[in-house]
C-alpha positions in Angstrom: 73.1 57.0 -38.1 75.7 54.6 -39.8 75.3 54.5 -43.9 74.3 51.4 -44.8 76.1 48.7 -46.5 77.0 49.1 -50.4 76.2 45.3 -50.8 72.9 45.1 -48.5 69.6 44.5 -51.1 67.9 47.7 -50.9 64.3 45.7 -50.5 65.7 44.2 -47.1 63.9 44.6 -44.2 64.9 43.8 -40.5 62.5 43.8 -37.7 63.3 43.2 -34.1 60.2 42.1 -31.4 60.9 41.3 -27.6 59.0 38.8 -26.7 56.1 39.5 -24.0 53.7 37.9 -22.0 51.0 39.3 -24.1 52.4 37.9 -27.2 52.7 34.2 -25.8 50.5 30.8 -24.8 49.6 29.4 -22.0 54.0 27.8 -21.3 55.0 31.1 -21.9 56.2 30.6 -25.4 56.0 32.8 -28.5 52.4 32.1 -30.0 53.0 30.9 -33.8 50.2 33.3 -34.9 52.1 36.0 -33.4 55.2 35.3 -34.9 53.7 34.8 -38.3 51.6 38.4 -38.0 55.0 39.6 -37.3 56.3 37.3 -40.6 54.1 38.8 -42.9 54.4 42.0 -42.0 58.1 42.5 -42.5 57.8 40.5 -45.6 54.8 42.7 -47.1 57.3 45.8 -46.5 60.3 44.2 -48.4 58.1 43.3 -51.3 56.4 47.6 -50.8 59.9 48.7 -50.9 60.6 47.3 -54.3 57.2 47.8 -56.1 56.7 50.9 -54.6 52.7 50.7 -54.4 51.0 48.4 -51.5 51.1 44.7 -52.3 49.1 41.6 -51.0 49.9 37.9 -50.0 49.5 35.8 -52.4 50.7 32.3 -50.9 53.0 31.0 -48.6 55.3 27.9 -49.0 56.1 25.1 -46.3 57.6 26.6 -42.9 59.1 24.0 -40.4 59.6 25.6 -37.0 62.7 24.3 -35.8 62.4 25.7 -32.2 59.4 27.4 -29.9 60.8 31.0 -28.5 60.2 32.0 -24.6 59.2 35.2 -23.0 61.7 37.8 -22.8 64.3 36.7 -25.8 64.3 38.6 -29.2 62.7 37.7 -32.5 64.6 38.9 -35.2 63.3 39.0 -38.7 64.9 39.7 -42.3 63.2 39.8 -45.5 64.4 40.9 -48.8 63.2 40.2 -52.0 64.6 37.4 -54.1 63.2 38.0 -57.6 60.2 40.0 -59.1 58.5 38.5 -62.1 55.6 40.4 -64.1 53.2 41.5 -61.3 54.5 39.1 -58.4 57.4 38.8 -56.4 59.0 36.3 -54.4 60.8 37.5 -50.4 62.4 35.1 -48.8 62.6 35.5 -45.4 64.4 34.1 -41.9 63.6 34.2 -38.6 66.0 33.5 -35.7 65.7 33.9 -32.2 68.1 35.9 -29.7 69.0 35.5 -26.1 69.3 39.0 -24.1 71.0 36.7 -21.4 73.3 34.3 -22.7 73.8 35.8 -26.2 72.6 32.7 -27.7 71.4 33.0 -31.2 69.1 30.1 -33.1 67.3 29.8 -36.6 63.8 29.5 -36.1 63.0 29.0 -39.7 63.2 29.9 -43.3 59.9 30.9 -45.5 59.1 31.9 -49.0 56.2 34.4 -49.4 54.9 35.5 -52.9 53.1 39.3 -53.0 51.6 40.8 -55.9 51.4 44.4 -56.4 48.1 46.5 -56.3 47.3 49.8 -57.8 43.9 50.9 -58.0 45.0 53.1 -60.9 47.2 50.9 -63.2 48.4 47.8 -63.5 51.3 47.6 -62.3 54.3 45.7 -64.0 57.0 45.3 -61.3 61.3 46.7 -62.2 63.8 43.5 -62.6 65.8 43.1 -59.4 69.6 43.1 -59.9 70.9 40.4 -56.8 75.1 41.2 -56.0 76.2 39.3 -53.6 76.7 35.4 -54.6 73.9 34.1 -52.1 71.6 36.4 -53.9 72.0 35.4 -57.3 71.7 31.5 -56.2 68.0 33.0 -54.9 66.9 35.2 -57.7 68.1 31.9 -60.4 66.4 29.1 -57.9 63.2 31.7 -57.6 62.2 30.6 -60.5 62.4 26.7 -60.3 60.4 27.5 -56.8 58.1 29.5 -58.9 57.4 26.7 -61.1 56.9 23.8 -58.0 54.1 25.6 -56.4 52.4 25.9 -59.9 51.9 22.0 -60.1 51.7 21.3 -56.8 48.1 20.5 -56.9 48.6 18.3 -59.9 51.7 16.2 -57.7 48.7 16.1 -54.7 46.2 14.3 -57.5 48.9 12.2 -58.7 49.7 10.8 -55.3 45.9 10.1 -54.5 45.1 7.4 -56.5 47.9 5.3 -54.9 46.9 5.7 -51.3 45.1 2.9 -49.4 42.6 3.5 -46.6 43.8 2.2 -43.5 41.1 0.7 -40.7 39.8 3.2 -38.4 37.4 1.4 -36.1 39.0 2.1 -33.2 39.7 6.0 -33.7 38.3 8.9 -32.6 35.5 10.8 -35.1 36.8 13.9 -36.5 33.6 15.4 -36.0 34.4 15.9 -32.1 37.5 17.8 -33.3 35.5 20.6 -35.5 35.9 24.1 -34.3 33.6 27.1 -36.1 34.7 30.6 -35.1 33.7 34.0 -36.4 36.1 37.6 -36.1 35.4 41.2 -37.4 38.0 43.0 -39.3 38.9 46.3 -37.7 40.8 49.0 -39.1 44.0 47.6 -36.8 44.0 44.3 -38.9 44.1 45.7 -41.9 46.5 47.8 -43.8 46.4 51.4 -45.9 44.7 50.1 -48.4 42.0 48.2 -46.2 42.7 44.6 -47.5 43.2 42.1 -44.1 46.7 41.4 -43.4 47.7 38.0 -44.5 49.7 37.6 -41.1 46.3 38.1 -39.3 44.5 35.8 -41.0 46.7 33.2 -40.5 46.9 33.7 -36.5 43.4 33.4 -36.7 43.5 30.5 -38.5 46.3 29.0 -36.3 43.6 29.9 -33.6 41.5 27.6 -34.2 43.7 24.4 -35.7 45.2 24.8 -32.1 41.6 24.7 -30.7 40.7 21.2 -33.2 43.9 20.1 -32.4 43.4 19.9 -28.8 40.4 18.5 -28.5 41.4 15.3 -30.4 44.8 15.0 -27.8 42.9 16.4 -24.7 46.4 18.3 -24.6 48.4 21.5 -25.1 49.4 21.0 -28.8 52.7 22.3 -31.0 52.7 23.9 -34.3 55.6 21.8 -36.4 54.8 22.9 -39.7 52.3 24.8 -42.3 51.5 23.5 -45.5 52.2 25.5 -48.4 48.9 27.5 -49.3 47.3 30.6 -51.3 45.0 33.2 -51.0 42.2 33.1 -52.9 41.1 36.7 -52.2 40.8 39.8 -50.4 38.8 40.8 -47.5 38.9 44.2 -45.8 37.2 46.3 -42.7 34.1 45.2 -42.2 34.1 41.8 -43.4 33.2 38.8 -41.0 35.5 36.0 -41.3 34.0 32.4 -40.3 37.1 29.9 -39.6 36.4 26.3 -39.4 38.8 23.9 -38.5 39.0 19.9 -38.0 41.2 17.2 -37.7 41.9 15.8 -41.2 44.4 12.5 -40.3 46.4 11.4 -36.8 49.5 10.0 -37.6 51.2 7.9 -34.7 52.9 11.1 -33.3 51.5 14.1 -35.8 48.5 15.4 -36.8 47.1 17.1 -39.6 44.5 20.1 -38.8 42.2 21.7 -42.2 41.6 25.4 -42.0 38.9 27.6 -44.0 38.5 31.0 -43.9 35.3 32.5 -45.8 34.2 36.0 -45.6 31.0 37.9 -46.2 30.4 41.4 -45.9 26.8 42.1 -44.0 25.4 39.7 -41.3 22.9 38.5 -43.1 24.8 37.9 -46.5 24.1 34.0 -46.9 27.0 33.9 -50.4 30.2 33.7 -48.6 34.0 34.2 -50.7 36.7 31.7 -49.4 39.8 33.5 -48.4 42.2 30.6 -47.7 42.6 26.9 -47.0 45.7 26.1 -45.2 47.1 22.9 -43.1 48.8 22.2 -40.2 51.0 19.9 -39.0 50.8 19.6 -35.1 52.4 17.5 -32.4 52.3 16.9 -28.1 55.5 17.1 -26.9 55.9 14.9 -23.3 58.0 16.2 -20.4 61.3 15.2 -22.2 60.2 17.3 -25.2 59.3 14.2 -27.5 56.3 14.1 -29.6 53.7 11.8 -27.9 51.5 9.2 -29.3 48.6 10.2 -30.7 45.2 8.6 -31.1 44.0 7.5 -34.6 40.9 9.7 -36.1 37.6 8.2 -37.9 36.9 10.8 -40.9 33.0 11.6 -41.5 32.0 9.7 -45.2 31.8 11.8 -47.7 34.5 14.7 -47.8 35.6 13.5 -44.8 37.1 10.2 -46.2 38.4 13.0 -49.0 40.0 14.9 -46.3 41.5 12.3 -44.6 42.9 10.3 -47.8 44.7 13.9 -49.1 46.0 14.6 -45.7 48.0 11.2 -45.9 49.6 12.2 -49.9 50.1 15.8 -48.2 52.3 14.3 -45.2 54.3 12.2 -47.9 54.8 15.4 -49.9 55.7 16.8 -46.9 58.5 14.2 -46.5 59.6 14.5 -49.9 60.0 17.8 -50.0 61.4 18.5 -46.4 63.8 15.5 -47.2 64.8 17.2 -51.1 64.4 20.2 -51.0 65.3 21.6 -47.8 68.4 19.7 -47.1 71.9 20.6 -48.0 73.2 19.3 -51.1 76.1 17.4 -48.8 73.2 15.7 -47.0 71.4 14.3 -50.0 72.0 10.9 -51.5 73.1 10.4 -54.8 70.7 8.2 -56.4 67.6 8.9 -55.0 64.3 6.6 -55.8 62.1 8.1 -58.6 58.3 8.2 -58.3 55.1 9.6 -58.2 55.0 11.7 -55.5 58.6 13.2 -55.7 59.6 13.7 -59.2 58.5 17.5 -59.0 60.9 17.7 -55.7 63.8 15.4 -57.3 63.1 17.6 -60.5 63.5 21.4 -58.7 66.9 19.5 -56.6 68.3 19.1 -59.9 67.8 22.1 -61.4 68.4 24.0 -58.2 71.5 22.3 -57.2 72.8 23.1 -60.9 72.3 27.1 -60.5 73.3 26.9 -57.3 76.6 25.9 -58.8 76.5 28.3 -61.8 76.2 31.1 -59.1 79.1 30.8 -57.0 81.9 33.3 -57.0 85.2 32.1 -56.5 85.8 30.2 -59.7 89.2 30.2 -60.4 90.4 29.5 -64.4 92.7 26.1 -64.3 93.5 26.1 -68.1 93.2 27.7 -71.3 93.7 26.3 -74.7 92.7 27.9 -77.6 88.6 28.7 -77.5 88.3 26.1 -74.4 88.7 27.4 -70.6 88.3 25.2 -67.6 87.8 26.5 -64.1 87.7 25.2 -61.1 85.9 25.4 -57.7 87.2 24.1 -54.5 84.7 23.8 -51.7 83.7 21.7 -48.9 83.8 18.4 -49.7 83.7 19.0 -53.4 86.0 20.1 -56.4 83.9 21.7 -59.1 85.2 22.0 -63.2 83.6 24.2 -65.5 84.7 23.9 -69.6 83.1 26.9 -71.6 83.1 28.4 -75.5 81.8 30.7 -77.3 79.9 29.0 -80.6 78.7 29.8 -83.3 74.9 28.9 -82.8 71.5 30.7 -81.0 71.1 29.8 -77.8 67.8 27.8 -78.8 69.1 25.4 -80.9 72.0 24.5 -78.7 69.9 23.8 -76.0 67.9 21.4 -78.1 70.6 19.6 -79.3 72.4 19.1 -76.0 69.5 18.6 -73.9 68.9 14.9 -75.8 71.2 12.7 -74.5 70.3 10.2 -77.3 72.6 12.3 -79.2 75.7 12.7 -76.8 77.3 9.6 -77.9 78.1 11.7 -81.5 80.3 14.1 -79.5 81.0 12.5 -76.2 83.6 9.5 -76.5 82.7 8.3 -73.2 79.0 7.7 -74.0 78.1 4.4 -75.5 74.5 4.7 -75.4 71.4 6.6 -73.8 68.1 5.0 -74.0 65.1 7.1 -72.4 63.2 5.4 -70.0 60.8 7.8 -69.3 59.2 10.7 -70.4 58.4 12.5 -67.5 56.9 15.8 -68.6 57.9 17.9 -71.7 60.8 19.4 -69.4 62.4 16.5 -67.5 63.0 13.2 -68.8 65.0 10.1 -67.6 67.7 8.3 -69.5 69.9 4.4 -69.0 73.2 5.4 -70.1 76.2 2.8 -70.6 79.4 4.5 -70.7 83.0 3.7 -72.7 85.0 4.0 -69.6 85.8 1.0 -67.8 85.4 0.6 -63.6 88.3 -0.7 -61.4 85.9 -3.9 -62.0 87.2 -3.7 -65.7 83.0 -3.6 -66.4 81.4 -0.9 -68.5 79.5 1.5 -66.2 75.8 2.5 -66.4 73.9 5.6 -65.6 70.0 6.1 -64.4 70.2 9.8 -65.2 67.1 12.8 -64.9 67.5 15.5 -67.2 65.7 18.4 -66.6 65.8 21.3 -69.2 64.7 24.6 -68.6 64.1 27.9 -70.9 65.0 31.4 -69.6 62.2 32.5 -67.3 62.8 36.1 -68.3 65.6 38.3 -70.7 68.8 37.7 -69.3 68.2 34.0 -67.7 70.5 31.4 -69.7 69.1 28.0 -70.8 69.1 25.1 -68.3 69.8 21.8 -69.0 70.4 19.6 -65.5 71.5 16.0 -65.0 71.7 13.9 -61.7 71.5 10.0 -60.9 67.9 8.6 -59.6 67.1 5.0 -58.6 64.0 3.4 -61.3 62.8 0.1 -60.2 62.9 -1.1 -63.6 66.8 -0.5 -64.0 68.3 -1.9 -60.9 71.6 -2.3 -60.8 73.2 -5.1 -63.2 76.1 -7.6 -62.9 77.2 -6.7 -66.5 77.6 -3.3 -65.4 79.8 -0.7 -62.4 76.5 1.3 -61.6 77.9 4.9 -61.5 76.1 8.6 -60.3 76.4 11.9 -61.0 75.1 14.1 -58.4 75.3 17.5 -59.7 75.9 18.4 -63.9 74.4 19.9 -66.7 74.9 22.3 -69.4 74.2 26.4 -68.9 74.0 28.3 -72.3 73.5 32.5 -72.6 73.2 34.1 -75.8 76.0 36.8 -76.4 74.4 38.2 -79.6 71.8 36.6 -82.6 74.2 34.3 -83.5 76.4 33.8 -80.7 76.1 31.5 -77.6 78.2 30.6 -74.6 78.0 27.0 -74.0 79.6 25.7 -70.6 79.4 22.5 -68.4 79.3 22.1 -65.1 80.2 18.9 -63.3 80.4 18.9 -59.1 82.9 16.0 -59.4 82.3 12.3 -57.0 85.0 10.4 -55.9 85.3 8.0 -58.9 85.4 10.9 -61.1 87.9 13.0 -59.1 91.5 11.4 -60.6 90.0 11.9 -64.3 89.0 15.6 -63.6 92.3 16.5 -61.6 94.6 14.9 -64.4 93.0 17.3 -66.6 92.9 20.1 -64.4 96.9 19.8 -63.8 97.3 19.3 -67.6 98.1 16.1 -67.6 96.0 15.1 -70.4 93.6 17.3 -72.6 90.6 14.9 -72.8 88.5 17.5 -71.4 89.1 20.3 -74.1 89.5 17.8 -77.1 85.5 16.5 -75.8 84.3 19.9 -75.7 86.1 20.9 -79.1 83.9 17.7 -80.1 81.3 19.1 -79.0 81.6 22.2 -81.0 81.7 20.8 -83.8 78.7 18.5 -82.8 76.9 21.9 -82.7 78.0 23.4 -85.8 77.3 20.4 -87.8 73.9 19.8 -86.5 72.4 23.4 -86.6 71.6 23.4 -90.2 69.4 20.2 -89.8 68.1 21.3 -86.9 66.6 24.3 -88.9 65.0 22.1 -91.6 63.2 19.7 -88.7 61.8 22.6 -87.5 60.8 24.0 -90.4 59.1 20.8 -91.3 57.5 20.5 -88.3 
């Protein structure tokens, strides 16, 4: 057998399945309960190979299948793990599809599953992973922006609720019709060493029955588009009965949303019951030409029906958000991108994403030098790249603080006028009207609407974060006194080097009204760039001292 690969992540996992009548439905394609058994399985030994002790699901985020997956091609799985925090871990993990015949390969999807280790002895405090390659240190940094969505997810859901209207569903179809009960045993073969139910099995069952509620309200042969993000709430093991109910929460015009519950109880007649999971579904009915039919509208039961059916309409606008946001390339999202309720946690995690994903990549090459100040550059794709860095003389801490208000850049940055803040988001991410100096080819001042999200090292080695891209705000439209300008990817990165010592560098993905400003500095043309950041030095040094006293008097 070959040695493998001095690069390949030692956690990653690759798992191969041919696809056989016995794994598929009734068209002969690849069952989606099957595929996610076989999902969670390679994932739960990625995330065993780095803890070294058996681990558990803990949740699962969004999957969109892209594609269904016939009889006789190959499944092929990969799953490493992207970063490891205290007890938990994130794997990210993708599945593609292979035909034997043609050769043809095709992404399937792309999932994130977070385990936590389990020892019955100790608790167990999981070993920092060390990424190498470039696409693995943009993971392990944006693991823990993704770490941080799923945490106030519920909170964005809440949020979004109280804007909703009720539409009129007196010609619709009661959800009631749609409910499906069904009860399964866990064996020893659905459970693993330990005894705990695989998370993989549970969610086939579950699928199971959404496909079941799903179904009745189409009186067709439904498709599984898409699972909502969801957690485990517990354990169950061998033994245990597991009731799954399912109903149809909300019809769209051509989707529909299904609610699964799994509960558990441990004798037959136990009448306390534990809940195991809640997960949704997204499905659709695909017509002869493989488009998703019309579907009719549902009538939810009063009461926690009318609850369902309310959060199932905020969970598809998530949905769209963060399908929209956060999955997409960051060539394919828009520069200014409208601000509200429901998608400030997903604009939010863009920004700061987009920003490490920048930080991360390899092929930097160093433009220019003068003195204490060195630029780099990174050409790529549509895109040319600058980063200015320095050492100062100043923690980490308080450089963040002070470059994180943009109230104060104007001290230090000639080409800021002003920056009013608008809003106060959240402690972390704020948005800011800035008018800059520099005149358009208008001869007009331009204006800024500008998120800033800053973010503190999620564990020792992880630099401070501070993130800046352009949003839309219905109360600052564009004005005729003002060029309305964007940024679409900046922000400020700072590591500690010692106590006393930080490394402060900028990062700026350039658009095309900025590009002849960058590249005149970049062939030393002019030294605007170094003379700002020498500013900015300065800014720092000066303002440290006070910075101490505030704080002191705080």
């Amino acid at each position: 057998m070959a040695n493998p690969s001095p690069t390949r992540n030692p956690t990653e996992v690759q798992m191969s399945q041919l696809v056989l009548p016995c794994h598929t439905n009734h068209r002969g394609e690849l069952s989606t309960g099957q595929l996610l058994k076989w999902i969670d399985t390679a994932a739960c030994l990625s995330a065993e190979r780095h803890a070294g002790c058996p681990c558990v699901t803990a949740s699962m985020d969004d999957i969109y299948f892209e594609h269904t997956i016939s009889v006789g091609q190959v499944v092929n799985i990969k799953a490493k793990v992207n970063r490891a925090f205290n007890s938990s871990m994130e794997v990210g993990i993708q599945v593609s599809y292979e035909d034997l015949c043609s050769g043809k390969h095709c992404s399937i999807c792309k999932a994130y599953a977070t385990f936590v280790a389990q020892d019955s002895e100790k608790m167990v405090k999981l070993k920092p992973l060390a990424p190498q390659t470039e696409e693995e240190k943009i993971e392990h940094s944006i693991a823990a922006e993704r770490r941080r969505m799923r945490l106030v997810h519920k909170d964005t859901l809440k949020d979004l609720l109280t804007q909703l209207e009720t539409r009129d569903g007196s010609a619709a179809v009661p959800a009631e019709k749609t409910r499906v009960e069904s009860v399964e045993l866990v064996l020893p073969p659905h459970a693993n060493h330990q005894g705990n139910t695989f998370g993989g099995q549970i969610m086939a069952w579950m699928e199971n029955v959404a496909t079941i509620a799903a179904s009745r309200l189409c009186h067709a042969h439904p498709t599984l588009r898409a699972i909502e993000m969801f957690h485990f709430r517990g354990p169950s093991q061998v033994g245990d009965r597991l009731v799954l109910k399912a109903i149809v929460n909300n019809a769209f015009k051509n989707s529909m949303e299904v609610g699964v519950c799994a509960e558990a109880y441990g004798q037959e007649m136990s009448v306390s019951r534990r809940h195991i999971n809640s997960a949704f579904m997204t499905f659709v009915v695909l017509d002869q030409e493989g488009q998703p039919r019309n579907l009719p509208m549902v009538a939810p039961e009063p009461g926690d029906g009318e609850r369902r059916y309310r959060e199932a309409s905020a969970r598809k606008k998530i949905r769209l958000d963060r399908k929209y946001v956060v999955s997409c390339k960051q060539t394919e999202v828009p520069l200014s991108v409208p601000w509200d309720q429901s998608n400030k946690v997903y604009l939010s995690y863009n920004n700061v994403s987009a920003l490490k994903t920048l930080i991360a990549k390899a092929n930097w090459a160093l433009a220019r030098e003068k003195e204490k100040v060195r630029m780099y550059t990174l050409e790529e794709d549509k895109f040319l790249s600058f980063r200015i860095e320095m050492s100062v003389r100043i923690t980490a801490s308080r450089a963040f603080s002070l470059l994180s208000d943009l109230r104060r850049r104007h001290e230090w940055d000639r080409h800021y006028a002003s920056a009013e803040l608008v809003q106060q988001v959240d402690d972390d991410d704020m948005i800011y009207h800035v008018v800059s100096q520099t005149l358009s080819h208008e001869n007009k001042p331009q204006d800024f609407v500008i998120l800033a999200s800053r973010r503190k090292p999620c564990s020792k080695g992880d630099p401070y974060v501070v993130a800046f891209r352009s949003v839309t705000l219905p109360t600052h439209p564009a004005s005729t006194s003002f060029t309305r300008g964007e940024t679409l990817c900046s922000g400020f990165c700072i590591w500690p080097e010692s106590e006393e010592t930080s490394k402060v560098a900028y990062y700026n993905q350039a658009t095309p009204g900025y590009l002849n400003y960058v590249t005149t500095n970049v062939a030393g043309l002019s030294s605007n760039f170094c003379a700002t950041f020498e500013a900015c030095e300065k800014f720092l040094l000066k303002n440290k001292e006070d910075l101490i006293v505030r704080l002191q008097d705080l």
